[in-house]
ZADOKE-970800 format. One record per atom (N, C-alpha, C): residue number from 1; residue in three letters; chain; atom name; x negated, y, z negated. Coordinates in nm, 2 decimals. Layout:
N
    i   aa  ch  at      c1      c2      c3
  NUM  ALA   A  CA       X       Y       Z
...
***
This chain:
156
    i   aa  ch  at      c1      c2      c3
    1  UNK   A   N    1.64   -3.34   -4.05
    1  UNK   A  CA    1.58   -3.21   -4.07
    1  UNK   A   C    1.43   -3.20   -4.03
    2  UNK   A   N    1.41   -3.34   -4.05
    2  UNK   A  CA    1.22   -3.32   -4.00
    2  UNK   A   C    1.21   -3.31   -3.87
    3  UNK   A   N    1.29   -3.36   -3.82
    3  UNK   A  CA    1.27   -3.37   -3.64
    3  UNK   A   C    1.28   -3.23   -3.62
    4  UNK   A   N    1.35   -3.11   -3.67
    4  UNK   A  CA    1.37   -3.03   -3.63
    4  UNK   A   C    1.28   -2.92   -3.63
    5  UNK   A   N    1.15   -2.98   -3.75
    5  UNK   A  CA    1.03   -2.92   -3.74
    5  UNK   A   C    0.91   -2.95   -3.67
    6  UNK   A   N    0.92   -3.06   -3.62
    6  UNK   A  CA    0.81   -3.12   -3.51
    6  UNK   A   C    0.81   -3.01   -3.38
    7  UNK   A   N    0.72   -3.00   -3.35
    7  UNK   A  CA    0.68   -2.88   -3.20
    7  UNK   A   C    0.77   -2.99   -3.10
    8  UNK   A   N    0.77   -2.92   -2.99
    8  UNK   A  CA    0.87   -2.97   -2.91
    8  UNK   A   C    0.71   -3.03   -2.78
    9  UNK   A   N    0.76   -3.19   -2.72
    9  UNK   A  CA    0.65   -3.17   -2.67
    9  UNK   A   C    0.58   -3.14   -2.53
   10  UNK   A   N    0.42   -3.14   -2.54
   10  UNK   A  CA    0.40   -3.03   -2.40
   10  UNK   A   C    0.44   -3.08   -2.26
   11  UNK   A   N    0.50   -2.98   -2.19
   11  UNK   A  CA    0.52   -3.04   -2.06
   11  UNK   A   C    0.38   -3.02   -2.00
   12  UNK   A   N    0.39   -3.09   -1.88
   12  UNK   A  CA    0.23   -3.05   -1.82
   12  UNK   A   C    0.31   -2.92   -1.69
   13  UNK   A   N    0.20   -2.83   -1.71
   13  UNK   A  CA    0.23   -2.73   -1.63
   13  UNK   A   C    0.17   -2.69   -1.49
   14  UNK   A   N    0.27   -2.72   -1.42
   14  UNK   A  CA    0.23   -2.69   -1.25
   14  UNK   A   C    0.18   -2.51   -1.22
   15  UNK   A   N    0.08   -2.52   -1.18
   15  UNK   A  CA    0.01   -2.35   -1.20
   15  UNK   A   C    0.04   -2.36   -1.01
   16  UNK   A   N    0.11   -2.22   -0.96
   16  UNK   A  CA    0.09   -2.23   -0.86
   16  UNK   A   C    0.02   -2.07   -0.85
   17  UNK   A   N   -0.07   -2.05   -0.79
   17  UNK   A  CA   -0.11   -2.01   -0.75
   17  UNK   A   C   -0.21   -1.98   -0.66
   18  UNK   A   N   -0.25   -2.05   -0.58
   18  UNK   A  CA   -0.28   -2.05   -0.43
   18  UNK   A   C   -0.17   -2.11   -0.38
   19  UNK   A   N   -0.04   -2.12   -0.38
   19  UNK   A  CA    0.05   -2.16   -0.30
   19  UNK   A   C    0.13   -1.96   -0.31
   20  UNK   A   N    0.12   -1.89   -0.40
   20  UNK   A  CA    0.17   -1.74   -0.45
   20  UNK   A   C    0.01   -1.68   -0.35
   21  UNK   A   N   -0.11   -1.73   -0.35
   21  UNK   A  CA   -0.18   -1.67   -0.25
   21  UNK   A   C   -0.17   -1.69   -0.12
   22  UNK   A   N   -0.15   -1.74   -0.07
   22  UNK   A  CA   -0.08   -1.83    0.00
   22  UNK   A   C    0.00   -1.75    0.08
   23  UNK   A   N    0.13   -1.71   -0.02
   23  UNK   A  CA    0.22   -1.61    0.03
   23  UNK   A   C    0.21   -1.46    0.10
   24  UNK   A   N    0.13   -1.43    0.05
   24  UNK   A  CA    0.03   -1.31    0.02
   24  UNK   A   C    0.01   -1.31    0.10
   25  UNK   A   N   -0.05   -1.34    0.15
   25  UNK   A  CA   -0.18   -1.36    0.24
   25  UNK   A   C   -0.07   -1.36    0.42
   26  UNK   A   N    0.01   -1.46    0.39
   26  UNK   A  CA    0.08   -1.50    0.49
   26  UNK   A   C    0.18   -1.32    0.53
   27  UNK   A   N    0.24   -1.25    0.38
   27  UNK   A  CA    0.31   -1.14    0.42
   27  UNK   A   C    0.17   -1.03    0.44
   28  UNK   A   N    0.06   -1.03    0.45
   28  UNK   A  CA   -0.02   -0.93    0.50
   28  UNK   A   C   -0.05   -0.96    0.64
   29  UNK   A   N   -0.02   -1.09    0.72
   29  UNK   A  CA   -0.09   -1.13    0.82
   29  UNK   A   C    0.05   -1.03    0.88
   30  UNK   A   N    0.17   -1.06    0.83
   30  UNK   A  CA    0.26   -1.01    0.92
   30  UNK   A   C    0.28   -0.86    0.93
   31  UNK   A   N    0.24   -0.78    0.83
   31  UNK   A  CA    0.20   -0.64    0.84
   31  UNK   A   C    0.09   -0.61    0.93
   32  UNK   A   N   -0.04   -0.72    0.93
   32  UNK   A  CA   -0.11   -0.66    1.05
   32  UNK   A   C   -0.06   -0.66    1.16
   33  UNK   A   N    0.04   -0.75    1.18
   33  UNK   A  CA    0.07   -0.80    1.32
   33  UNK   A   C    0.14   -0.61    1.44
   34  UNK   A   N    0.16   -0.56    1.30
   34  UNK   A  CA    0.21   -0.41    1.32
   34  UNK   A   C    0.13   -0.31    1.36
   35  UNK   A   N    0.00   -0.36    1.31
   35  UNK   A  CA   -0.06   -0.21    1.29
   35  UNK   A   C   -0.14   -0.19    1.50
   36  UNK   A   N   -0.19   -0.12    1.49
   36  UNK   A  CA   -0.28   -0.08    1.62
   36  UNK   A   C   -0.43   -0.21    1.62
   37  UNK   A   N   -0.42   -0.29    1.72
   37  UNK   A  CA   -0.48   -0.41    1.75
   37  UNK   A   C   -0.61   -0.30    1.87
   38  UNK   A   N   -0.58   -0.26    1.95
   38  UNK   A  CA   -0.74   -0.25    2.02
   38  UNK   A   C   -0.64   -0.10    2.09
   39  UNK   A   N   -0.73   -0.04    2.21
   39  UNK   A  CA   -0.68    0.08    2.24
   39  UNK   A   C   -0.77    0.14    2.34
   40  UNK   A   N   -0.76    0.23    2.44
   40  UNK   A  CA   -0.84    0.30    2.52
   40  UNK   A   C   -0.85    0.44    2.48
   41  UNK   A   N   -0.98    0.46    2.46
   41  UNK   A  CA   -1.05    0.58    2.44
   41  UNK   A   C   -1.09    0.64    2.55
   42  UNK   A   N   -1.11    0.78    2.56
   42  UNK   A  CA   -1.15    0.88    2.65
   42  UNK   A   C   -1.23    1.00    2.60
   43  UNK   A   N   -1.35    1.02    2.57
   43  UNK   A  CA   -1.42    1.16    2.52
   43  UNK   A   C   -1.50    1.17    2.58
   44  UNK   A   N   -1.48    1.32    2.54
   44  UNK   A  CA   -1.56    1.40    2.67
   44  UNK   A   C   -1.66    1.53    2.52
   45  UNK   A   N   -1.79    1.57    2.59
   45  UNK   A  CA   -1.90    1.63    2.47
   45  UNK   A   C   -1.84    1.79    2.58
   46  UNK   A   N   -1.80    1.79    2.67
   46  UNK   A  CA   -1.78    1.95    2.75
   46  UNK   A   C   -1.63    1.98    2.68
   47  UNK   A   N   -1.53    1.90    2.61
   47  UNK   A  CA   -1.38    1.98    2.56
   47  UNK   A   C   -1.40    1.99    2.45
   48  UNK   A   N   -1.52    1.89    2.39
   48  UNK   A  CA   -1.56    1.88    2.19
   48  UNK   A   C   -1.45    1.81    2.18
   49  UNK   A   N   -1.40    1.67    2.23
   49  UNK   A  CA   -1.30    1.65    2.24
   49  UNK   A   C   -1.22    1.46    2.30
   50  UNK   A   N   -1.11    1.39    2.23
   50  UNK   A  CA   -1.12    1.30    2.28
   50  UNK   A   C   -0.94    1.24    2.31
   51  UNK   A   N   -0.93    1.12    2.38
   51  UNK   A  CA   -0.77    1.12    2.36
   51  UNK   A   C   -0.78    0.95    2.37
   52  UNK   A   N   -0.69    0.90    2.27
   52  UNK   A  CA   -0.65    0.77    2.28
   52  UNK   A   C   -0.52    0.68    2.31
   53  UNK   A   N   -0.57    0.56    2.36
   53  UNK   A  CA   -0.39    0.52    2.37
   53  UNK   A   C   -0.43    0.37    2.29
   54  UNK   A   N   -0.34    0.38    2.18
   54  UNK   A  CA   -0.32    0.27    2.09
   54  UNK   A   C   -0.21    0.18    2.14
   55  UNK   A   N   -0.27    0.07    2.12
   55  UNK   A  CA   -0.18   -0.06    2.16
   55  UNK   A   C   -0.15   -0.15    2.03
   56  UNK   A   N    0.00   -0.21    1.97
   56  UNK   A  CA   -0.03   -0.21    1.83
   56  UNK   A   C    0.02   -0.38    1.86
   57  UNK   A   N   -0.04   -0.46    1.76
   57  UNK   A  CA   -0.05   -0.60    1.82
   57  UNK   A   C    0.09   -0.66    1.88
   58  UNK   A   N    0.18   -0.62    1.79
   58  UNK   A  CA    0.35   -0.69    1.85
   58  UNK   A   C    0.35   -0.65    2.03
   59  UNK   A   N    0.32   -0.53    2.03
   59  UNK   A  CA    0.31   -0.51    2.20
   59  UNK   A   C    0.26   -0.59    2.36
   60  UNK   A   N    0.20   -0.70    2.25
   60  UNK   A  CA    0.15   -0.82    2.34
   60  UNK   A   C    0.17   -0.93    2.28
   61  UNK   A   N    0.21   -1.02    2.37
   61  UNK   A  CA    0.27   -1.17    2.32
   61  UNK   A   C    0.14   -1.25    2.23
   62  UNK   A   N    0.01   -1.18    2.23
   62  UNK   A  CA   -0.04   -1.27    2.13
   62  UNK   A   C   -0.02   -1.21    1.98
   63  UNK   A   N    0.02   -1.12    1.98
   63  UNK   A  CA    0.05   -1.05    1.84
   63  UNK   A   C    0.19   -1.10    1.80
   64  UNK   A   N    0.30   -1.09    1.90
   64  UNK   A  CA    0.40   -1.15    1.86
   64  UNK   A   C    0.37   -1.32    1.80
   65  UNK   A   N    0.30   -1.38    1.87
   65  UNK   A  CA    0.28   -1.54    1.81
   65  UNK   A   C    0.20   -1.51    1.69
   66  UNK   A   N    0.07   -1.40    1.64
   66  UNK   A  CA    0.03   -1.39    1.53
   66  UNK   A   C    0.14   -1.40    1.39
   67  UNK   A   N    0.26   -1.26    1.44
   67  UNK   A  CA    0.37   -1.23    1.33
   67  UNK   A   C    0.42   -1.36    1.34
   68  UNK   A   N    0.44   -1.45    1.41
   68  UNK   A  CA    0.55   -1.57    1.39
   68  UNK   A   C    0.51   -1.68    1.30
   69  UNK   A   N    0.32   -1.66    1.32
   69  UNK   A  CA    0.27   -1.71    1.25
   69  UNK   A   C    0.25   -1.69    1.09
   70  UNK   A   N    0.22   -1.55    1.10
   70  UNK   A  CA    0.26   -1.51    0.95
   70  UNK   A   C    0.38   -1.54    0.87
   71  UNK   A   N    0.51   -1.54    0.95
   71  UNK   A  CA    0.63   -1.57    0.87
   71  UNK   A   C    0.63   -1.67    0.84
   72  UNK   A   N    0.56   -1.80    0.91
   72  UNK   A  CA    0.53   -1.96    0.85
   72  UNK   A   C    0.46   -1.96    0.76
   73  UNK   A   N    0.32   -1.87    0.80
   73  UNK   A  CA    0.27   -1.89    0.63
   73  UNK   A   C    0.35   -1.86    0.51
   74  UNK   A   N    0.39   -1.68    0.55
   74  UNK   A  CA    0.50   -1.70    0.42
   74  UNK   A   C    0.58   -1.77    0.41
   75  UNK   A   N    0.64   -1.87    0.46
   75  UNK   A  CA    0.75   -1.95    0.43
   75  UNK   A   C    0.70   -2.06    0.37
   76  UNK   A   N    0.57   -2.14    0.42
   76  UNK   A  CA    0.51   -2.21    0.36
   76  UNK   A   C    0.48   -2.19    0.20
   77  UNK   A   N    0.42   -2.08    0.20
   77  UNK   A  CA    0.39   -2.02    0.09
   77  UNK   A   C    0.51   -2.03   -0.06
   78  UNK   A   N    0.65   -1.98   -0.03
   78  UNK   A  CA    0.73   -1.97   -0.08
   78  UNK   A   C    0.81   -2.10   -0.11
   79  UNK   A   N    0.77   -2.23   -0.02
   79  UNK   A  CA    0.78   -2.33   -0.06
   79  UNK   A   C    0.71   -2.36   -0.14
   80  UNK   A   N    0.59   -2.38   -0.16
   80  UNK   A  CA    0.48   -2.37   -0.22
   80  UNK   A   C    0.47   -2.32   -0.40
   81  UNK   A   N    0.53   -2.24   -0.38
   81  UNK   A  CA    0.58   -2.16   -0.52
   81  UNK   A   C    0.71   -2.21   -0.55
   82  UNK   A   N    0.82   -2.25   -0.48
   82  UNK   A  CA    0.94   -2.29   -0.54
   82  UNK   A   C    0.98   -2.38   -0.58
   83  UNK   A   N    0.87   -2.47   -0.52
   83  UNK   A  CA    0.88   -2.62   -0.57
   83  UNK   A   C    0.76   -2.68   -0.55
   84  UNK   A   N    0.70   -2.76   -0.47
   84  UNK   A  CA    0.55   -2.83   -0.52
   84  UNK   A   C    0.46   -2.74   -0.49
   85  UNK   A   N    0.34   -2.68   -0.51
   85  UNK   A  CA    0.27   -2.62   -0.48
   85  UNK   A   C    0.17   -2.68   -0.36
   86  UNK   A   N    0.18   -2.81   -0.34
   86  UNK   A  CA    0.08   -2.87   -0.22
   86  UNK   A   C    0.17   -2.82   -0.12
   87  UNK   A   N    0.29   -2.81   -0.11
   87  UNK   A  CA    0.36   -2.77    0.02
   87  UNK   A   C    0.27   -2.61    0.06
   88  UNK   A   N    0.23   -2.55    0.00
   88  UNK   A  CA    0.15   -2.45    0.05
   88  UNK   A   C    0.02   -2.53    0.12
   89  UNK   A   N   -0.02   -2.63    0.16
   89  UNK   A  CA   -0.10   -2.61    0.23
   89  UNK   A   C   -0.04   -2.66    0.38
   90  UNK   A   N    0.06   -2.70    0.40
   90  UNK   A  CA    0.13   -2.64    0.52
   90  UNK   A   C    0.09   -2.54    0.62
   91  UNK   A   N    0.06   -2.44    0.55
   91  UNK   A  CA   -0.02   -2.31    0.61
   91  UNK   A   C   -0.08   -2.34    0.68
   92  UNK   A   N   -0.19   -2.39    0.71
   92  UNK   A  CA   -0.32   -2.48    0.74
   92  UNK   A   C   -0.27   -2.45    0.89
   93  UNK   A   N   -0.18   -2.48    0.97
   93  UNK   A  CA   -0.12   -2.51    1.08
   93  UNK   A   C   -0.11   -2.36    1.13
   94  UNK   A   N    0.01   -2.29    1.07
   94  UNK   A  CA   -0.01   -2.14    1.14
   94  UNK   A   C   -0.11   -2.11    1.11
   95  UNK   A   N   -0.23   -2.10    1.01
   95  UNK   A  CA   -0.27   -2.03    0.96
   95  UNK   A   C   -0.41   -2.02    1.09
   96  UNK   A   N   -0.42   -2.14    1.10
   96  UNK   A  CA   -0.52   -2.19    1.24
   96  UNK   A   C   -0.50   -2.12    1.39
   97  UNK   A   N   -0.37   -2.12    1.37
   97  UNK   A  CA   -0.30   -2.11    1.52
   97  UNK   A   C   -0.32   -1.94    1.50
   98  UNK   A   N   -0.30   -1.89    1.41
   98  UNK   A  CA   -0.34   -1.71    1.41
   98  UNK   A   C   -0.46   -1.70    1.46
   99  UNK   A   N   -0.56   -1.74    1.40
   99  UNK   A  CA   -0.71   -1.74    1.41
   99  UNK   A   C   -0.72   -1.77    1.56
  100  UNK   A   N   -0.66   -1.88    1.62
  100  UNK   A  CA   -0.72   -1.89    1.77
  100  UNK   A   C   -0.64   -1.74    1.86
  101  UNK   A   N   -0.51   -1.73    1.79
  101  UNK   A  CA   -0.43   -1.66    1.86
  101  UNK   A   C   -0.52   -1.50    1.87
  102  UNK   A   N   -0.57   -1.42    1.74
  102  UNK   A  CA   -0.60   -1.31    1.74
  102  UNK   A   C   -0.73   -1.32    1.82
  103  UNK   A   N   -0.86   -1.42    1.82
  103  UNK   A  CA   -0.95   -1.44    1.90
  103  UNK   A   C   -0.91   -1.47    2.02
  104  UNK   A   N   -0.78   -1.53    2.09
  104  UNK   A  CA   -0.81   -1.49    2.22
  104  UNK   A   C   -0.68   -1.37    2.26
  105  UNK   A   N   -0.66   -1.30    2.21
  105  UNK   A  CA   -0.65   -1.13    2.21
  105  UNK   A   C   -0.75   -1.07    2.26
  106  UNK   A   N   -0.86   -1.13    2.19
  106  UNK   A  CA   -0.97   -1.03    2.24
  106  UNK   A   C   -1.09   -1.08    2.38
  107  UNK   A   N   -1.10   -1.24    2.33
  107  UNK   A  CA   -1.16   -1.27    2.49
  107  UNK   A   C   -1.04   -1.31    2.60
  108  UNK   A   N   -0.95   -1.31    2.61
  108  UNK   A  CA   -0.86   -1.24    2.73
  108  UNK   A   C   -0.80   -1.14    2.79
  109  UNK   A   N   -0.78   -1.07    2.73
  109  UNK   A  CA   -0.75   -0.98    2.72
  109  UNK   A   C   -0.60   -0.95    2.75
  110  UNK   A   N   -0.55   -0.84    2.81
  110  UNK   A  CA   -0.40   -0.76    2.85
  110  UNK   A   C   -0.39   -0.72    2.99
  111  UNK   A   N   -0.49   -0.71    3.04
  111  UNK   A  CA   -0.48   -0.61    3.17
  111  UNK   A   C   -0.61   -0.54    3.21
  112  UNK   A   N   -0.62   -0.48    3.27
  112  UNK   A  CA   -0.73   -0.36    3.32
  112  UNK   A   C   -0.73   -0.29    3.20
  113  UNK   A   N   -0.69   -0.23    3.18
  113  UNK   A  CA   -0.71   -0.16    3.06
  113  UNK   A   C   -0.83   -0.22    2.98
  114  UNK   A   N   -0.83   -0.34    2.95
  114  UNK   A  CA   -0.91   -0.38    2.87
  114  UNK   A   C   -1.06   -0.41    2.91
  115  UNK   A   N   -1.08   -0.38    3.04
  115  UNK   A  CA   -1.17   -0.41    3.13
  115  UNK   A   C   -1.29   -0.23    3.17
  116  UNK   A   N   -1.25   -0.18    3.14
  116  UNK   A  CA   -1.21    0.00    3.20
  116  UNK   A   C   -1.35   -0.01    3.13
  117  UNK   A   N   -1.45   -0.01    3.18
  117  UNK   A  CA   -1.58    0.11    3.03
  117  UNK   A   C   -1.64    0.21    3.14
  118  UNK   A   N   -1.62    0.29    3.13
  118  UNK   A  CA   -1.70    0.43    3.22
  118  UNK   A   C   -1.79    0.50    3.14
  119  UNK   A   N   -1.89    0.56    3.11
  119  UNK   A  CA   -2.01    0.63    3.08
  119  UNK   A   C   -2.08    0.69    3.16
  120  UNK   A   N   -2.06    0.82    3.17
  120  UNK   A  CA   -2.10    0.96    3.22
  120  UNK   A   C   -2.15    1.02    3.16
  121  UNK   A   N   -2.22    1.01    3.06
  121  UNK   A  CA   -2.30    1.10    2.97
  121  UNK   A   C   -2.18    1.16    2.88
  122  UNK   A   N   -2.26    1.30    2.92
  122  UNK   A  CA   -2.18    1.41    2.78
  122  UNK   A   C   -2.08    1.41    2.88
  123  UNK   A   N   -2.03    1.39    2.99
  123  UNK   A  CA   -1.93    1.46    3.04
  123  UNK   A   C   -1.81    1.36    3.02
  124  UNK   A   N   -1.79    1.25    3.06
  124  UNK   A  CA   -1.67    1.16    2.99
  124  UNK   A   C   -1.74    1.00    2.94
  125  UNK   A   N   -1.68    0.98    2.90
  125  UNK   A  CA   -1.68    0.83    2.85
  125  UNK   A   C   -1.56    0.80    2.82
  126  UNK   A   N   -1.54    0.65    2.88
  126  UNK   A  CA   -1.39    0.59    2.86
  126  UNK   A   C   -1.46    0.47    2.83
  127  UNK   A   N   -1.36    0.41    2.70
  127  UNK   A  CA   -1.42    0.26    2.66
  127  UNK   A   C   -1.30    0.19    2.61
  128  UNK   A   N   -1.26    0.07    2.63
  128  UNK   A  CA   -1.18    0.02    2.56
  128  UNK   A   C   -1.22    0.01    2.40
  129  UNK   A   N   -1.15   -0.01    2.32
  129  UNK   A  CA   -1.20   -0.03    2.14
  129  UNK   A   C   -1.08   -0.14    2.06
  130  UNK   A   N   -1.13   -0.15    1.95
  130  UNK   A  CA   -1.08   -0.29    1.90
  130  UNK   A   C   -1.07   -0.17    1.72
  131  UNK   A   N   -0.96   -0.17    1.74
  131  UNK   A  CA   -0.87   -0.09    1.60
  131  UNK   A   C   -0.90   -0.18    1.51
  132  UNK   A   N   -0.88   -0.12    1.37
  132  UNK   A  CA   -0.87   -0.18    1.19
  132  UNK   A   C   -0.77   -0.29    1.21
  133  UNK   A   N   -0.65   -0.30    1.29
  133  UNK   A  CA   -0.57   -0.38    1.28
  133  UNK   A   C   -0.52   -0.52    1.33
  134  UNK   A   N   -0.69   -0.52    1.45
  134  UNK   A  CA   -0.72   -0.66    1.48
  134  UNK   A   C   -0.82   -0.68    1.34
  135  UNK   A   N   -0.89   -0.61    1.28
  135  UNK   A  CA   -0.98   -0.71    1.19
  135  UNK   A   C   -0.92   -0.75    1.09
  136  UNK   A   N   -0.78   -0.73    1.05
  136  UNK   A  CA   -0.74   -0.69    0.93
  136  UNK   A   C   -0.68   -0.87    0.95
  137  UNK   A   N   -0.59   -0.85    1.11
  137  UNK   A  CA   -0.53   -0.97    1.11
  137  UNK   A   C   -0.65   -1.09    1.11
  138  UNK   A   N   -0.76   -1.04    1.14
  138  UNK   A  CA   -0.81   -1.20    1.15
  138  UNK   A   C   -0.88   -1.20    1.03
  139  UNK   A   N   -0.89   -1.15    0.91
  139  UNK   A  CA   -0.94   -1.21    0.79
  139  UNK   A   C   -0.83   -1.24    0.73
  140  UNK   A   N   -0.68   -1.16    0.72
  140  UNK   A  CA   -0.58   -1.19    0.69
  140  UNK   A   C   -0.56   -1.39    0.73
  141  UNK   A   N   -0.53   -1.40    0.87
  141  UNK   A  CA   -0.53   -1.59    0.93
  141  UNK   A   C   -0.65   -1.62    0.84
  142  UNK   A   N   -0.75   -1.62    0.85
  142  UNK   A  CA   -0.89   -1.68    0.76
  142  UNK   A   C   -0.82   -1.70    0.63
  143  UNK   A   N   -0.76   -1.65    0.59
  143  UNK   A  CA   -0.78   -1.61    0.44
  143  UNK   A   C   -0.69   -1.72    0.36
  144  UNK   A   N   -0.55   -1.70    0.53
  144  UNK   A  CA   -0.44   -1.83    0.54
  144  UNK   A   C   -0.52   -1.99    0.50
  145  UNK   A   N   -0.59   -2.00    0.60
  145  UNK   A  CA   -0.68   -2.14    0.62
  145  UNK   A   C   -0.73   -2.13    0.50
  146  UNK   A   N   -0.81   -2.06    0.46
  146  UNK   A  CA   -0.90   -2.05    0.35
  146  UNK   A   C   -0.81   -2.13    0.21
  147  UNK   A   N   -0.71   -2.04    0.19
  147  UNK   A  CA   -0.63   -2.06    0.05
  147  UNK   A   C   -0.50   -2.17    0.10
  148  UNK   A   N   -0.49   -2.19    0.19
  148  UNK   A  CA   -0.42   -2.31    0.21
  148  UNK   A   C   -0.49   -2.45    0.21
  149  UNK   A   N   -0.65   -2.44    0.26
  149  UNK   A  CA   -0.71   -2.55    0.24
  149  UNK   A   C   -0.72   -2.58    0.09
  150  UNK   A   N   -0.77   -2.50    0.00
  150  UNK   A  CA   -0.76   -2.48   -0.17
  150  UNK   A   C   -0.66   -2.55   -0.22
  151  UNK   A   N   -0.55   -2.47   -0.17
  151  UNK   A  CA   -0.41   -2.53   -0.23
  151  UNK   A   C   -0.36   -2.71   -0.20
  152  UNK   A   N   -0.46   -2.75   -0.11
  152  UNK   A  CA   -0.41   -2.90   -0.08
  152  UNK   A   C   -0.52   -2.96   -0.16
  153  UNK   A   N   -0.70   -2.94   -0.17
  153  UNK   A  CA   -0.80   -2.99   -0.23
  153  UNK   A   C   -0.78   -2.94   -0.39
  154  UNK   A   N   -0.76   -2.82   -0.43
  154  UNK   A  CA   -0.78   -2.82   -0.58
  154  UNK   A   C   -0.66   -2.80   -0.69
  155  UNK   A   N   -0.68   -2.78   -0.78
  155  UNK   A  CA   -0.56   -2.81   -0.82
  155  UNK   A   C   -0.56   -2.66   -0.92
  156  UNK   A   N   -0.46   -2.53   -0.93
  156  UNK   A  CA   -0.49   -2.42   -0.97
  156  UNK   A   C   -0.43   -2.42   -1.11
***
């Protein structure tokens, strides 16, 4: 009967959480991979007026290797959480390969399009532009590296 009043005793508890950031992080890189990455603009100060053509990152093969990379982080990530939490720094690898990938999105570019900047005053201006949804993706990869390096050095 005494035994049955003794506390039972402590396991030591695996905290995962930068391998759960981790995941996060990895399913937001693949939502940017969606959103509008850069785009050509056209305004003019004589219509009060402007027109754009949005290009949204999957539409170019470096956006598609961005999303593929996100789904490793989350996969990594989900390992990470389901069983050892150092398997989250696994990431480290897509997470890297986004960051080069969405940086040369932008110094290589797609085509002419990305090349185009005209400036005529008030009458037109055409410029290529770089949308919310390239910056989103490259702090998103950062954030990958970031909390995947965590996840292997500290212990949460």
């Amino acid at each position: 009967m005494a035994d049955d009043l003794q506390p039972a005793p402590v396991r030591p508890r695996t905290r995962r959480g930068y391998a759960l950031a981790v995941s996060v992080a990895g399913a937001l890189l693949v939502c940017c991979a969606i959103l509008p990455w850069a785009g050509l603009e056209a305004r003019s100060a004589l219509i009060g007026g402007g027109v754009a053509n949005d290009m949204r990152g999957i539409d170019d093969a470096f956006g598609v290797y961005t999303l593929l990379a996100g789904l490793l982080a989350l996969a990594c990530g989900l390992a990470g959480v389901l069983t050892r939490p150092r398997l989250a720094a696994l990431a480290l690898v897509p997470g890297a390969a986004a960051v080069l990938v969405v940086v040369m999105f932008v110094t290589h570019g797609s085509g002419l399009q990305d090349r185009i900047s005209i400036d005529l005053g008030e009458v037109l201006s055409i410029a290529p532009v770089i949308r919310i949804g390239w910056f989103a993706a490259l702090a998103c990869s950062v954030a990958v590296v970031v909390l995947a390096a965590l996840a292997l050095f500290r212990r949460s």
